[in-house]
C-alpha angles and dihedrals in degrees: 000000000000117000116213109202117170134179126179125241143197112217112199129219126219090211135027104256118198137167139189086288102042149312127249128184090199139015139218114245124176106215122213141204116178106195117204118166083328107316119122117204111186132202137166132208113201122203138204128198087233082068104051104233126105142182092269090051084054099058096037086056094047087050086073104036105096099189084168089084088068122082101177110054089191085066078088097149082063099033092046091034086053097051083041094056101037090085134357113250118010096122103155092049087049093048085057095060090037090051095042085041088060097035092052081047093052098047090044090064089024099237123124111246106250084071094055086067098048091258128138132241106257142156122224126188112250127224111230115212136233120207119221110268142116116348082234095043090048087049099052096047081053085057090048089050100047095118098064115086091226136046121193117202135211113219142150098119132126098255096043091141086053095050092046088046090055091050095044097056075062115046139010096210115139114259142233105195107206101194090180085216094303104137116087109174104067097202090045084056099047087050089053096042083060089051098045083045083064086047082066093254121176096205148333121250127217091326103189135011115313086229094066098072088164095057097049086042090061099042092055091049095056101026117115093212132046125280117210119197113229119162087010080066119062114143138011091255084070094055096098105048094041090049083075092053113037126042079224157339151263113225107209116182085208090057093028097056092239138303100319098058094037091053094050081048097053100043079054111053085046080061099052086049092255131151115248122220116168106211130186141198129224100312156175118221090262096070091031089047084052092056097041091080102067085059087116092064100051130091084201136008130207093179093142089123091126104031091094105030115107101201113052118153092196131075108193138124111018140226129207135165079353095298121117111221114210112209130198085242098140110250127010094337102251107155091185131028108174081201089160100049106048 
């Protein structure tokens, strides 16, 4: 029989960290443990308000899941199949039962989970991301940042130029620019892609609204570096429609429902041709430890969610000089869990 046992959580950041849609200091994670003949398996679902769900609709969701009907915790299509169809949405709730289900897995036949789906055991080097603020702030935390390969910017303001100037008389690391879809004129954001492409920028993320298919459409069509749909992609189900709109995707446990559906998603869209990012919210090193496993999958990674928070429970997957270091731990990785004391 599998235990589900769940307890919220308020993860707290070291900085305010805001974006074109909104700033938080701290952020709401569930956290999991799935119990089955004494191992534990452990997952999070982190939720912000931008995606509707809470702590309360959490818990709302797991007072109706019943895992106790289930005898074989490696039957994971009709155990996950059966939390996906108990309510619509929930995603992030559900990511926390998907992620806790494969760690208890991997530990059981004591393999990480990356090699339950085939996959090798690799390092990438992670992005690490810089909030909107002031064109000083955002080039001192460039400063503070100087050791990792990559820097992902938020912008969608109204002085981007400005704010890319400031980093850039700091640092010469490559960019992901993250626009949050805050870009609304599509030929005034083509003429500034050409001009970030000279600012030595990888890619462009969710330029403009998800509801304007046709402007991110055209702007993928014409941009001389790759879009990659963020909050216009949610679940696999998506893939198709929004393969005609972005050059790629970014794969986030909290939209996807957890590993199994964001690793069906990934060998997909590679499929399709399409470029990989895995992506992250707020989040502890459960839930970045989680991600973490489908590294081999992905051309880029921005899996930074726990690097500035000051209160996580979770030692799992490590950085260091930028790069993620995947490790052979069974599971999900984690090497230390607090469980009792959170």
């Amino acid at each position: 029989m599998i235990k589900l046992t769940y307890k919220p959580y308020d993860v707290q950041l070291k900085h305010v960290f805001r974006i074109s849609r909104g700033e938080r200091k701290s952020a709401p994670v569930m956290l999991t443990k799935l119990s089955y003949e004494g191992v534990d398996g452990y997952g999070e679902g982190s939720m912000p308000p931008l995606y509707g769900e809470s702590l309360e609709t959490a818990q709302a969701f797991y007072a109706k899941v019943d895992l106790s009907q289930f005898d074989n915790p490696f039957d994971t299509e009709t155990i996950l199949s059966y939390v996906n169809s108990i309510a619509p949405g929930n995603q992030a709730a559900k990511t926390a039962l998907d992620i806790a289900l494969h760690d208890l897995i991997g530990k059981l036949l004591n393999l990480p989970v990356h090699s339950l789906f085939g996959l090798p055991t690799v390092s990438q080097y992670t992005s690490m991301t810089i909030g909107i603020d002031e064109p000083a702030v955002m080039a001192k935390r460039a400063l503070d940042y100087k050791n990792f390969k990559y820097l992902k910017i938020k912008l969608g303001t109204d002085r981007d130029k400005e704010l890319i100037q400031a980093i850039r008389e700091v640092s010469d690391q490559p960019f992901f620019i993250d626009a949050n879809q805050g870009w609304n004129n599509r030929e005034q954001a083509l003429e500034f892609i050409h001009w970030l492409q000279e600012q030595n920028t990888i890619f462009i993320e969710q330029p403009m609204l998800k509801e304007d298919k046709a402007g991110n459409a055209w702007l993928t069509e014409r941009s001389p570096l790759p879009i990659i749909g963020d909050e216009g992609f949610q679940r696999l189900a998506d893939l198709k429609e929004v393969s005609s709109i972005y050059h790629g995707i970014n794969i986030k446990l909290m939209k996807s429902t957890g590993l199994r559906e964001g690793y069906k998603m990934a060998v997909t869209a590679k499929a399709l041709g399409m470029k990989v990012m895995l992506g992250c919210m707020t989040e502890t090193s459960c839930a970045i430890s989680a991600a973490a496993q489908l590294t081999a999958l992905a051309d880029w990674i921005d899996l930074d969610g726990n690097l500035d928070v000051t209160n996580d429970p979770y030692s799992g997957v490590k950085v260091e000089q930028g790069l993620l270091r995947l490790s052979a731990v069974p599971g999900i990785g984690l090497t230390q869990t607090n469980w009792e004391s959170i």
